[in-house]
N, CA, C and O atoms as a Maestro MAE file, in Angstrom:
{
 s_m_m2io_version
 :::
 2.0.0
}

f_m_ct {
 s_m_title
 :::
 protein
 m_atom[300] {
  # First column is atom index #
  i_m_mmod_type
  r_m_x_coord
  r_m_y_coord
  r_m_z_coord
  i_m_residue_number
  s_m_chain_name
  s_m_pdb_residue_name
  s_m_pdb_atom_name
  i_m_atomic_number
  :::
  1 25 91.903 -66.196 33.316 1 A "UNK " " N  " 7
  2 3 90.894 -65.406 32.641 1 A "UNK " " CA " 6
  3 2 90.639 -64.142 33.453 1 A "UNK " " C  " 6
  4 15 90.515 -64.040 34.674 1 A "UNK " " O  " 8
  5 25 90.585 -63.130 32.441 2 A "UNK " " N  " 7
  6 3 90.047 -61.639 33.455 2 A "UNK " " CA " 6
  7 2 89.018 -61.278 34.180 2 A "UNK " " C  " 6
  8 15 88.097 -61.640 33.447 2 A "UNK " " O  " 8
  9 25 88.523 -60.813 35.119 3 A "UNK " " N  " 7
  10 3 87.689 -60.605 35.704 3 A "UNK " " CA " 6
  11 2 86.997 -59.528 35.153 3 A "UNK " " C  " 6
  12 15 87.405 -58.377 35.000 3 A "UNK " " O  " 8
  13 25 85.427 -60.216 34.742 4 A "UNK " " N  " 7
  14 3 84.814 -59.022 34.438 4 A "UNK " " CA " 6
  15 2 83.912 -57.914 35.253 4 A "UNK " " C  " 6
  16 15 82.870 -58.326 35.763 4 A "UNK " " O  " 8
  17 25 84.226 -56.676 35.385 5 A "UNK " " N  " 7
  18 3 83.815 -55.810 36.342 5 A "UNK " " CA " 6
  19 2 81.936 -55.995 36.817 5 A "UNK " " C  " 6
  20 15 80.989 -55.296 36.454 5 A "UNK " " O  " 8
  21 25 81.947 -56.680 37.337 6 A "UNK " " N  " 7
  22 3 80.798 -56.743 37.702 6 A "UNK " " CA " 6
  23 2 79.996 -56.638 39.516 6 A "UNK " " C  " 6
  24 15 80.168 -57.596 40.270 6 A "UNK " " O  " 8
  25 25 79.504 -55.901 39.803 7 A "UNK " " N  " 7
  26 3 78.810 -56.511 40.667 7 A "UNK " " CA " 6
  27 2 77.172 -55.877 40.522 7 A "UNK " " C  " 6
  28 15 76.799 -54.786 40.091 7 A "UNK " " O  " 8
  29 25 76.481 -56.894 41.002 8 A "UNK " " N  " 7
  30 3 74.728 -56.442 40.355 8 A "UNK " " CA " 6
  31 2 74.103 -56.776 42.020 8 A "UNK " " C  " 6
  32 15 74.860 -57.352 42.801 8 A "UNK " " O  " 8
  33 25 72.842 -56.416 42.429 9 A "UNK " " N  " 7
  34 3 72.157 -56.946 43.258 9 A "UNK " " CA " 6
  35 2 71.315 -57.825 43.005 9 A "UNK " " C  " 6
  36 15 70.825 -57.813 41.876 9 A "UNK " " O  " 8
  37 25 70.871 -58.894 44.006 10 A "UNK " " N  " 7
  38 3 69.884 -59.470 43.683 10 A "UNK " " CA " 6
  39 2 68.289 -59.518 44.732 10 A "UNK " " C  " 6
  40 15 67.641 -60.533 44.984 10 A "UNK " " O  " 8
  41 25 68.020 -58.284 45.127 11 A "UNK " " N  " 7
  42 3 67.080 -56.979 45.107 11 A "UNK " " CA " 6
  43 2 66.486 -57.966 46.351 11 A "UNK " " C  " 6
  44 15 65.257 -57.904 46.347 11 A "UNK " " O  " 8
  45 25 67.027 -58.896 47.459 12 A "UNK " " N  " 7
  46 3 66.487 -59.446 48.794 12 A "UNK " " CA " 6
  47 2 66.740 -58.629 49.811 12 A "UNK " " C  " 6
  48 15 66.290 -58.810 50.943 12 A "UNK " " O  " 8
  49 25 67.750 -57.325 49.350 13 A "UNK " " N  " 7
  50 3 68.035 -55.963 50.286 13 A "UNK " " CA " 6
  51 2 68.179 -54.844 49.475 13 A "UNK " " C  " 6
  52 15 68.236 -55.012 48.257 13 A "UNK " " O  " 8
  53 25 68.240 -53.857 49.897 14 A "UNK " " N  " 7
  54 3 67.929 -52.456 49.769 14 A "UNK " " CA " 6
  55 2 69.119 -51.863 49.470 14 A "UNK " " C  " 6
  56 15 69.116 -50.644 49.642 14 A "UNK " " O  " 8
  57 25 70.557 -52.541 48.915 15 A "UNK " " N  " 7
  58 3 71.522 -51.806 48.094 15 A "UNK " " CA " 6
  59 2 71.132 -51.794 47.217 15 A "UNK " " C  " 6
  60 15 70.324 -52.418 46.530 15 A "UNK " " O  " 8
  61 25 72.263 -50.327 47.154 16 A "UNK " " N  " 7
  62 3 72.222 -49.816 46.174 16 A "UNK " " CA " 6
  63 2 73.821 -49.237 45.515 16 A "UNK " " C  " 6
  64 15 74.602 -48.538 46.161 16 A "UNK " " O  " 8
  65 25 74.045 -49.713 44.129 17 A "UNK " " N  " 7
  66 3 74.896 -49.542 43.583 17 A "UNK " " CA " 6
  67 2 75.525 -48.407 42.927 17 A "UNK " " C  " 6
  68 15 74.790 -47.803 42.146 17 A "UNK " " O  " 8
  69 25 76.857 -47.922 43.079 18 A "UNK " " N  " 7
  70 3 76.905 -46.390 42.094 18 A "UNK " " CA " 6
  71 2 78.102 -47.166 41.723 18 A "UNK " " C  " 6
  72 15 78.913 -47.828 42.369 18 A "UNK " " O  " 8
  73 25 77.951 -46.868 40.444 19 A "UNK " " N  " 7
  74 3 79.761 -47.540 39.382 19 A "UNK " " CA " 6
  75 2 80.221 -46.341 38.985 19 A "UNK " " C  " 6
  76 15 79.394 -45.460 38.754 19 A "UNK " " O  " 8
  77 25 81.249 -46.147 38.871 20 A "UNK " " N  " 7
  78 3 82.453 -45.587 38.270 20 A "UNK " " CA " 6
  79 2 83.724 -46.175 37.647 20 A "UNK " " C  " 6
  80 15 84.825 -46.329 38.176 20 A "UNK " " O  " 8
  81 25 83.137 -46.606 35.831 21 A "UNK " " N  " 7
  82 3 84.577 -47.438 35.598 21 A "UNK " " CA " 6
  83 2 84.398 -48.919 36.583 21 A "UNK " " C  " 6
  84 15 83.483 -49.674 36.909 21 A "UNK " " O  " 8
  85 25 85.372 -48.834 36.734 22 A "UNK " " N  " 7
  86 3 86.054 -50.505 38.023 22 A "UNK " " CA " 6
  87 2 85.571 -50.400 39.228 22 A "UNK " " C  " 6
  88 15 85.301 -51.310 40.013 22 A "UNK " " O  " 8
  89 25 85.430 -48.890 39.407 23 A "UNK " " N  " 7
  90 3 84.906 -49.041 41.319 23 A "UNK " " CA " 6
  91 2 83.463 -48.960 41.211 23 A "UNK " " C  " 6
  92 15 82.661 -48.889 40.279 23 A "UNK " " O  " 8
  93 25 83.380 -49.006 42.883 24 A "UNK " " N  " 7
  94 3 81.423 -49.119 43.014 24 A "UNK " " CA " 6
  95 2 81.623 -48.706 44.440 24 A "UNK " " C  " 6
  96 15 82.521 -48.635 45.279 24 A "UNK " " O  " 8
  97 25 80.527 -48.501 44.319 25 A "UNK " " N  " 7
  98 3 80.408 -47.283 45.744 25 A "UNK " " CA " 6
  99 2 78.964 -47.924 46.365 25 A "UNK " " C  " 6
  100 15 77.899 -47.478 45.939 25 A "UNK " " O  " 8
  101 25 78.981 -48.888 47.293 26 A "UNK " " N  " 7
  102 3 77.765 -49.530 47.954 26 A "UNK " " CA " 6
  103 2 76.958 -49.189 48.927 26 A "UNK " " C  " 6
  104 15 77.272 -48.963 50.096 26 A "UNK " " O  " 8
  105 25 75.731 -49.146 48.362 27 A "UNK " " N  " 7
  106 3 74.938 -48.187 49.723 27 A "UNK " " CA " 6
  107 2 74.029 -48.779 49.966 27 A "UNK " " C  " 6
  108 15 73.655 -49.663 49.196 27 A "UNK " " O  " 8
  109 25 73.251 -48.451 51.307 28 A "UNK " " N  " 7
  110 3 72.119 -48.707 52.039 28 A "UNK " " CA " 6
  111 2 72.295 -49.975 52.238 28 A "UNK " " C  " 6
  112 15 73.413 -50.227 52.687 28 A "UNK " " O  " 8
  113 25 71.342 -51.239 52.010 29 A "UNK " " N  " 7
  114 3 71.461 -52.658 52.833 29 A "UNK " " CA " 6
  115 2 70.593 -52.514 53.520 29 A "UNK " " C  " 6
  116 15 69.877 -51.514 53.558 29 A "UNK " " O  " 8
  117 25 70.472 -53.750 54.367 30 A "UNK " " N  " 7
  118 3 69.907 -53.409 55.677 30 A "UNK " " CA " 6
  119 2 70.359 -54.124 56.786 30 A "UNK " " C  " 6
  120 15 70.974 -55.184 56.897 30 A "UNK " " O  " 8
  121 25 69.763 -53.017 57.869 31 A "UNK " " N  " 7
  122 3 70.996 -52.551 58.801 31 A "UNK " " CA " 6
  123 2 70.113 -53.511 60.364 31 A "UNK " " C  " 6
  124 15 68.900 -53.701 60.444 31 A "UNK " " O  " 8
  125 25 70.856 -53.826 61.106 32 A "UNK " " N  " 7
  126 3 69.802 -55.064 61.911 32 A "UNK " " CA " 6
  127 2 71.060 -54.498 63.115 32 A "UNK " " C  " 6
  128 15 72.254 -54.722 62.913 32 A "UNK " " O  " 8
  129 25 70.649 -53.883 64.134 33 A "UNK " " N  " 7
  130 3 72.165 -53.392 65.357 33 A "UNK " " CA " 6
  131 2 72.855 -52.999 64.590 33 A "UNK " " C  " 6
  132 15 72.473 -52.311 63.644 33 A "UNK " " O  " 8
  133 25 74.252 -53.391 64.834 34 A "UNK " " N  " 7
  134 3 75.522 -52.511 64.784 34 A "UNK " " CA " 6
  135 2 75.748 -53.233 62.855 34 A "UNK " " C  " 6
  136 15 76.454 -52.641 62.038 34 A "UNK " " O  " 8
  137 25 75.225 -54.128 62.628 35 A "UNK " " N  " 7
  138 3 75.338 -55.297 61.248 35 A "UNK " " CA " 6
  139 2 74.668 -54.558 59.871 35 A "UNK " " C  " 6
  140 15 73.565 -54.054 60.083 35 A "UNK " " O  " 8
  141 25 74.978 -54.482 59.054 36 A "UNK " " N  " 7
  142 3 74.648 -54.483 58.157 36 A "UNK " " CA " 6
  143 2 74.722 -55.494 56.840 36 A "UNK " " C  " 6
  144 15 75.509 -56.385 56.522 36 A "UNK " " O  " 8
  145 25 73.404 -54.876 56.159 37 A "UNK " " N  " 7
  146 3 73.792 -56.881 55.646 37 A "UNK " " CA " 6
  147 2 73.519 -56.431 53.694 37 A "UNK " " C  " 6
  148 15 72.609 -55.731 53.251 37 A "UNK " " O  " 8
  149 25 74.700 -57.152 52.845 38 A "UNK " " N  " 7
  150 3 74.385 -56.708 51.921 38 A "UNK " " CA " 6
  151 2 74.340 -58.378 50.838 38 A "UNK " " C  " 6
  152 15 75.178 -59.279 50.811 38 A "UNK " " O  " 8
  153 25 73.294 -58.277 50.226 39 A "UNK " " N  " 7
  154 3 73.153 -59.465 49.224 39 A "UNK " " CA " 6
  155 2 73.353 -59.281 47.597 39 A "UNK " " C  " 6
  156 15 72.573 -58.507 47.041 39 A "UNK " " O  " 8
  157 25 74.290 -59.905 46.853 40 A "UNK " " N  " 7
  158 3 74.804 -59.423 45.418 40 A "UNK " " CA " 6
  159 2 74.307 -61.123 44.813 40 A "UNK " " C  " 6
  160 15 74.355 -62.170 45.459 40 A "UNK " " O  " 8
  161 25 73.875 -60.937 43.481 41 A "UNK " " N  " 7
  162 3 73.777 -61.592 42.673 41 A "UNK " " CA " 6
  163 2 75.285 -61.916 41.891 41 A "UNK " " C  " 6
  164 15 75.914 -62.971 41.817 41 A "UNK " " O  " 8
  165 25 75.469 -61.074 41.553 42 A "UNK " " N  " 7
  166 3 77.403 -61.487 40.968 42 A "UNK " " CA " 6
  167 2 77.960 -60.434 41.693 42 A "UNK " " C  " 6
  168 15 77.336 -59.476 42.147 42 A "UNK " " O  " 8
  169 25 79.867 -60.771 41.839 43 A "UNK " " N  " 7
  170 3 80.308 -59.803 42.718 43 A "UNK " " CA " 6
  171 2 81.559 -60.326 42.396 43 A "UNK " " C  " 6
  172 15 82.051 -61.391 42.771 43 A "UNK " " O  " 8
  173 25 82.291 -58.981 41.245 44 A "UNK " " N  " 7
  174 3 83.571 -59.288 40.714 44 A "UNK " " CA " 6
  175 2 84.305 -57.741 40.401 44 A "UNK " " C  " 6
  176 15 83.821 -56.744 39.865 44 A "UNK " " O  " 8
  177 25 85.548 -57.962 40.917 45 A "UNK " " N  " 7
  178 3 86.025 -56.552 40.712 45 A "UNK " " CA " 6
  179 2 87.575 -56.574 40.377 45 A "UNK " " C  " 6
  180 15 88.571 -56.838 41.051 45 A "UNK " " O  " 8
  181 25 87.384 -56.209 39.129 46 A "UNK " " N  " 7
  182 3 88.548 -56.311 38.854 46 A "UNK " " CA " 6
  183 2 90.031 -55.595 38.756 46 A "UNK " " C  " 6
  184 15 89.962 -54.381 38.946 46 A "UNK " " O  " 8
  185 25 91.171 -56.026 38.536 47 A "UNK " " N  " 7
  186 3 92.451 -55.613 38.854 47 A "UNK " " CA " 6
  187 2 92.627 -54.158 38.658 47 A "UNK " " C  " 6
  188 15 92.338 -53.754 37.531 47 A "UNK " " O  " 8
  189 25 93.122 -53.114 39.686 48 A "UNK " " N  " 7
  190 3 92.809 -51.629 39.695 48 A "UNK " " CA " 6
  191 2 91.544 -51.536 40.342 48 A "UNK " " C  " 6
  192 15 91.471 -50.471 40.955 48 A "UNK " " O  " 8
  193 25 90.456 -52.279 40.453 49 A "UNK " " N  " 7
  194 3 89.228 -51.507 40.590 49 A "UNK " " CA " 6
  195 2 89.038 -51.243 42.651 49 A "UNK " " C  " 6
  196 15 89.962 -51.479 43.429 49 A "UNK " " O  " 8
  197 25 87.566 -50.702 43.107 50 A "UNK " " N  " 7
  198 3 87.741 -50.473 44.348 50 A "UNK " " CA " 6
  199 2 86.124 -50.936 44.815 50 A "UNK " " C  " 6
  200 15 85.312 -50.317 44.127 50 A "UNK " " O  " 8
  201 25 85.636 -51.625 45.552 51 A "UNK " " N  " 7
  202 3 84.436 -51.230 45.947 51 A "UNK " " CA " 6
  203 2 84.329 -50.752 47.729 51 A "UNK " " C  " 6
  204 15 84.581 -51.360 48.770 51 A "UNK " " O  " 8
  205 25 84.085 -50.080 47.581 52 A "UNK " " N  " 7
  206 3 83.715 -49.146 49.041 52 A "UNK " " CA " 6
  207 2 82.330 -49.401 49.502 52 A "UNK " " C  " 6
  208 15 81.427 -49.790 48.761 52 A "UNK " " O  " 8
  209 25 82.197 -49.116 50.991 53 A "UNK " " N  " 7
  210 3 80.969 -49.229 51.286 53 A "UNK " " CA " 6
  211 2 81.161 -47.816 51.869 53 A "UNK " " C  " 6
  212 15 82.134 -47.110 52.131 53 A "UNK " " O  " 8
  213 25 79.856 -47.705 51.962 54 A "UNK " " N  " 7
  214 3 79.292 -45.992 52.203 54 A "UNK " " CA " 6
  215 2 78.537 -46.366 53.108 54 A "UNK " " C  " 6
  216 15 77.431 -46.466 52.577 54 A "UNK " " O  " 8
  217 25 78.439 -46.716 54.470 55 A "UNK " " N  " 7
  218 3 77.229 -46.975 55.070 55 A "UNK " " CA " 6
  219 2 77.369 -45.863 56.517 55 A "UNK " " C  " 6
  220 15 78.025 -44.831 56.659 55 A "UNK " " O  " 8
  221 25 76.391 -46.640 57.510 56 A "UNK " " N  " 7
  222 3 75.952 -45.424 58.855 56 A "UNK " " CA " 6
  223 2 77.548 -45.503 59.442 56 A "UNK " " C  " 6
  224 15 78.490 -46.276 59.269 56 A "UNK " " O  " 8
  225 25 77.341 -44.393 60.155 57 A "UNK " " N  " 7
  226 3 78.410 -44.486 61.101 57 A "UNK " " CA " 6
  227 2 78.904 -45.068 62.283 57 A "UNK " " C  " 6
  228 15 79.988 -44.988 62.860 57 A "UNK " " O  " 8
  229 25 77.593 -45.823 62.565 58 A "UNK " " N  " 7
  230 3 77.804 -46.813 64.114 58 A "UNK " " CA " 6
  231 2 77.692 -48.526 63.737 58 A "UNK " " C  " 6
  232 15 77.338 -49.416 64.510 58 A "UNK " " O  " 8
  233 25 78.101 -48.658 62.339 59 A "UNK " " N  " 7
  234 3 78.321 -50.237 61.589 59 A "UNK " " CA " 6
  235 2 79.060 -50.486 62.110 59 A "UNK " " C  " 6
  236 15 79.916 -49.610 62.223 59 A "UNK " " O  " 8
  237 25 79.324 -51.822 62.822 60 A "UNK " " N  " 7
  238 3 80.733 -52.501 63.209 60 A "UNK " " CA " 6
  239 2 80.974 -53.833 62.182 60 A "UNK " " C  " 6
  240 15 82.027 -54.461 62.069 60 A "UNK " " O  " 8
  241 25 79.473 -54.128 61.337 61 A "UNK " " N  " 7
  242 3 79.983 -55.591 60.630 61 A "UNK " " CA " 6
  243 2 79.169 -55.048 60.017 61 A "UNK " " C  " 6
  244 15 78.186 -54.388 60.356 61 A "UNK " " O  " 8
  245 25 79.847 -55.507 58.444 62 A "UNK " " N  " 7
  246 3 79.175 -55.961 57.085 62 A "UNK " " CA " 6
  247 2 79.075 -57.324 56.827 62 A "UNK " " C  " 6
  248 15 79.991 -58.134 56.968 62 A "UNK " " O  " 8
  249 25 77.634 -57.627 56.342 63 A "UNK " " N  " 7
  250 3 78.138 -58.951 56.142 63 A "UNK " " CA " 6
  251 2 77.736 -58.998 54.851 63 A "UNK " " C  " 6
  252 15 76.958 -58.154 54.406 63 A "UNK " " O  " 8
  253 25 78.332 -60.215 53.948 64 A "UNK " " N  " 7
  254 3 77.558 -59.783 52.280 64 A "UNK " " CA " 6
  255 2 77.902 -61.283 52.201 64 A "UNK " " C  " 6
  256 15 78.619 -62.094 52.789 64 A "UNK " " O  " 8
  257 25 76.889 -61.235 51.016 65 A "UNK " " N  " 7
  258 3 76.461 -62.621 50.104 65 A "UNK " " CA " 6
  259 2 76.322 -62.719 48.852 65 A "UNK " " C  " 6
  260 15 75.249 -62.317 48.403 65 A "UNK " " O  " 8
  261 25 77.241 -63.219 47.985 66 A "UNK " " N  " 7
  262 3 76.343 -63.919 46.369 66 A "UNK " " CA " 6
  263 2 75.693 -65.275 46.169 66 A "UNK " " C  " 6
  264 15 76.082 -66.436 46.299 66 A "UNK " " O  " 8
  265 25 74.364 -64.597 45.744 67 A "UNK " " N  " 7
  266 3 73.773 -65.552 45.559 67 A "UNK " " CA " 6
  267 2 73.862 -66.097 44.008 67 A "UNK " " C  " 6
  268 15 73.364 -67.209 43.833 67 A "UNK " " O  " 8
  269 25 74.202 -65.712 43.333 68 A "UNK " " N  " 7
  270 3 74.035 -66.140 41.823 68 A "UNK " " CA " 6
  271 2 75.364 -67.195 41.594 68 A "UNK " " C  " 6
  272 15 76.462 -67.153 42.149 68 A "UNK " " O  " 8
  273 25 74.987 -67.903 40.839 69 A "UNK " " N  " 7
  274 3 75.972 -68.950 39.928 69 A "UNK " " CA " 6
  275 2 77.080 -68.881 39.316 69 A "UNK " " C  " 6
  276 15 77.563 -69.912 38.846 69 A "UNK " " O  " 8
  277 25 77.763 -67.585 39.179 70 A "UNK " " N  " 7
  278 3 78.853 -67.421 38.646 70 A "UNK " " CA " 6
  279 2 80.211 -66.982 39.488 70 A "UNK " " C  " 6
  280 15 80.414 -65.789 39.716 70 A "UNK " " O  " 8
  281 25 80.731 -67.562 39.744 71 A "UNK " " N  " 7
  282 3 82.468 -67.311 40.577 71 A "UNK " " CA " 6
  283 2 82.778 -66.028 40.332 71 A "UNK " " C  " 6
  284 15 82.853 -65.386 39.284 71 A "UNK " " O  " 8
  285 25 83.019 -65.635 41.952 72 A "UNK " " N  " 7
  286 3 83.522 -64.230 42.227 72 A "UNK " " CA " 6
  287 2 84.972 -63.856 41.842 72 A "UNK " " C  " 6
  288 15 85.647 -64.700 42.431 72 A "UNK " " O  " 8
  289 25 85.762 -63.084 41.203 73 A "UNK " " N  " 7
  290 3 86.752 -62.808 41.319 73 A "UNK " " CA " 6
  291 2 86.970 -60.916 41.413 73 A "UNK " " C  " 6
  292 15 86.585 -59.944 40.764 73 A "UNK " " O  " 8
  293 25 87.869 -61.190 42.706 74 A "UNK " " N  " 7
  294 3 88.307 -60.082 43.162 74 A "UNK " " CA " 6
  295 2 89.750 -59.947 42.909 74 A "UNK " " C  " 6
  296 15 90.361 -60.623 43.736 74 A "UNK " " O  " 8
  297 25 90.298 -59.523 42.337 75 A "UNK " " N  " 7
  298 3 91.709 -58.890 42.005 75 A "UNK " " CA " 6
  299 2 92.433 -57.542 42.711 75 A "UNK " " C  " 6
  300 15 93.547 -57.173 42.338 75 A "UNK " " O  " 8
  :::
 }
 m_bond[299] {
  # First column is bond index #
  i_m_from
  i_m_to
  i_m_order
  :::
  1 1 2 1
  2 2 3 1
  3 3 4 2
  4 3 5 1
  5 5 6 1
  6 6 7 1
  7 7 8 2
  8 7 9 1
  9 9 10 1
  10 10 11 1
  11 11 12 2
  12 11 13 1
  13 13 14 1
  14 14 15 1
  15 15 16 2
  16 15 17 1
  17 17 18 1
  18 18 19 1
  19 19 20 2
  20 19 21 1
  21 21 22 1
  22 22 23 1
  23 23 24 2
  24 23 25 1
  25 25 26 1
  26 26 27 1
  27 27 28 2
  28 27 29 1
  29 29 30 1
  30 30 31 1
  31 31 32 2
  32 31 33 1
  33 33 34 1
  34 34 35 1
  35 35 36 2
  36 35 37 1
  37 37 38 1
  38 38 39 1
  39 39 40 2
  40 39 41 1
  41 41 42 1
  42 42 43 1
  43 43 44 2
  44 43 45 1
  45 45 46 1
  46 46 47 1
  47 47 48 2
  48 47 49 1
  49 49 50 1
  50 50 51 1
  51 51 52 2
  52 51 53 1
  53 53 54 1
  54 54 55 1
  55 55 56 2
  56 55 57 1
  57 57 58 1
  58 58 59 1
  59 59 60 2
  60 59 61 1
  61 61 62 1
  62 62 63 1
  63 63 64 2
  64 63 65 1
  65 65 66 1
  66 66 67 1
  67 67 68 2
  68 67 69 1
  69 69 70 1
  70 70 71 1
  71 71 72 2
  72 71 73 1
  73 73 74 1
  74 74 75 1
  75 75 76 2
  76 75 77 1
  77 77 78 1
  78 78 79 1
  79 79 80 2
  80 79 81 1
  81 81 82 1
  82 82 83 1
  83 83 84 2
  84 83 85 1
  85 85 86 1
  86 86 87 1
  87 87 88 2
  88 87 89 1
  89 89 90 1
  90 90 91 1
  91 91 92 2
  92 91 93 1
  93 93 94 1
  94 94 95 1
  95 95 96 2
  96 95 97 1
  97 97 98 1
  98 98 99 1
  99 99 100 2
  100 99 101 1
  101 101 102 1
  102 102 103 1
  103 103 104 2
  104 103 105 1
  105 105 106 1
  106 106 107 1
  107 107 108 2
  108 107 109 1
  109 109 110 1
  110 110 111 1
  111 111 112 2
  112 111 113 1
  113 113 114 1
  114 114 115 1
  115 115 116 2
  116 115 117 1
  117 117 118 1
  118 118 119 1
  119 119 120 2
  120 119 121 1
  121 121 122 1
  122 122 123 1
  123 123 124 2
  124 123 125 1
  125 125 126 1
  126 126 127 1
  127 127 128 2
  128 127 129 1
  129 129 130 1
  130 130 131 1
  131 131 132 2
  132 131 133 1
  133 133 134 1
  134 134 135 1
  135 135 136 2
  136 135 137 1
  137 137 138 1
  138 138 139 1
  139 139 140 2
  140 139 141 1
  141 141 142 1
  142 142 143 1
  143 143 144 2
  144 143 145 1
  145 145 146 1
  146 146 147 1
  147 147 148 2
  148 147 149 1
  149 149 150 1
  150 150 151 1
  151 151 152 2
  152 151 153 1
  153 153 154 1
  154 154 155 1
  155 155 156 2
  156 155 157 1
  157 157 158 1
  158 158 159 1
  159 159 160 2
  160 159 161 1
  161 161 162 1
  162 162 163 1
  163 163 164 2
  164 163 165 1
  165 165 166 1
  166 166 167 1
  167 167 168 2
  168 167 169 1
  169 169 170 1
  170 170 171 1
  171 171 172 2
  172 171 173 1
  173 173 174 1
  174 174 175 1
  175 175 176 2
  176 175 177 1
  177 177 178 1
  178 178 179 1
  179 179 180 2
  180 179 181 1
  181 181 182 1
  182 182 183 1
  183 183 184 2
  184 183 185 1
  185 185 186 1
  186 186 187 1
  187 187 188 2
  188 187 189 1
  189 189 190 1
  190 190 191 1
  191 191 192 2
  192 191 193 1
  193 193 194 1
  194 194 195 1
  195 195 196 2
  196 195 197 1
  197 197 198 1
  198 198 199 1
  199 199 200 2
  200 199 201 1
  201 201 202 1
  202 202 203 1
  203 203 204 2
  204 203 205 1
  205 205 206 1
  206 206 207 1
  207 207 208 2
  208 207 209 1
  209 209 210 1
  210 210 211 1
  211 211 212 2
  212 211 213 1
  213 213 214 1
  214 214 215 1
  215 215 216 2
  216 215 217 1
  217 217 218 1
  218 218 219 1
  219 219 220 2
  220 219 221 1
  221 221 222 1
  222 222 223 1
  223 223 224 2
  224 223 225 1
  225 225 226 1
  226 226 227 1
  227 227 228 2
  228 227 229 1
  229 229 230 1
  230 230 231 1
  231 231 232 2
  232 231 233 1
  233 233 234 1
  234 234 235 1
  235 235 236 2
  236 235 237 1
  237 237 238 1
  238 238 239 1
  239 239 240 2
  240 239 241 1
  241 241 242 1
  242 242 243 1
  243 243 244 2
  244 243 245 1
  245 245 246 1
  246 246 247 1
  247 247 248 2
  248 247 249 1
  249 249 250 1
  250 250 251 1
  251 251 252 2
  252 251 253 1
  253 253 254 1
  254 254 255 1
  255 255 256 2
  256 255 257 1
  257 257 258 1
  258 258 259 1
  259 259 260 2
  260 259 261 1
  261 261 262 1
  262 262 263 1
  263 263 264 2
  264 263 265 1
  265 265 266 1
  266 266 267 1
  267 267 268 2
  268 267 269 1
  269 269 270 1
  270 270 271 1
  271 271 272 2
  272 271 273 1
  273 273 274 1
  274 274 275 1
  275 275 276 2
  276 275 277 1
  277 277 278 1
  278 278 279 1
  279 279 280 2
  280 279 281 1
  281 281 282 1
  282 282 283 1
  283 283 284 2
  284 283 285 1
  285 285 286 1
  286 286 287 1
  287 287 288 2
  288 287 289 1
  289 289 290 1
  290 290 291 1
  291 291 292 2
  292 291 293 1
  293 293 294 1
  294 294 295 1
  295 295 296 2
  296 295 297 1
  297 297 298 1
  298 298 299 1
  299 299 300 2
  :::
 }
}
């Protein structure tokens, strides 16, 4: 089954989402030292698509989470 382009927040951090089509462009989070931490309610991206993070320049780790009920697929 195809993956439907999705990813949403589920608003326990301070991303913020920009879509274009398939890609998404992920911003802000929050940022704890060198970590940044991002939490998604669904988080699916599908075949062709891109998600980027846009964050500070002295990040050494992202860390991310879905919390919602529905299976991630990344293609």
């Amino acid at each position: 089954m195809p993956a439907s382009s999705q990813i949403s927040c589920d608003r326990s951090t301070d991303t913020t989402i920009n879509k274009d089509g398939n890609n998404f462009i992920l911003l802000n989070g929050i940022k704890k030292g060198n970590n940044l931490f991002h939490s998604f309610k669904e988080s699916s991206i599908p075949k062709g698509g891109l998600a980027s993070f846009n964050n500070y320049t002295d990040i050494i780790n992202i860390i991310n989470r879905v919390t919602g009920g529905n299976i991630s697929n990344i293609y």
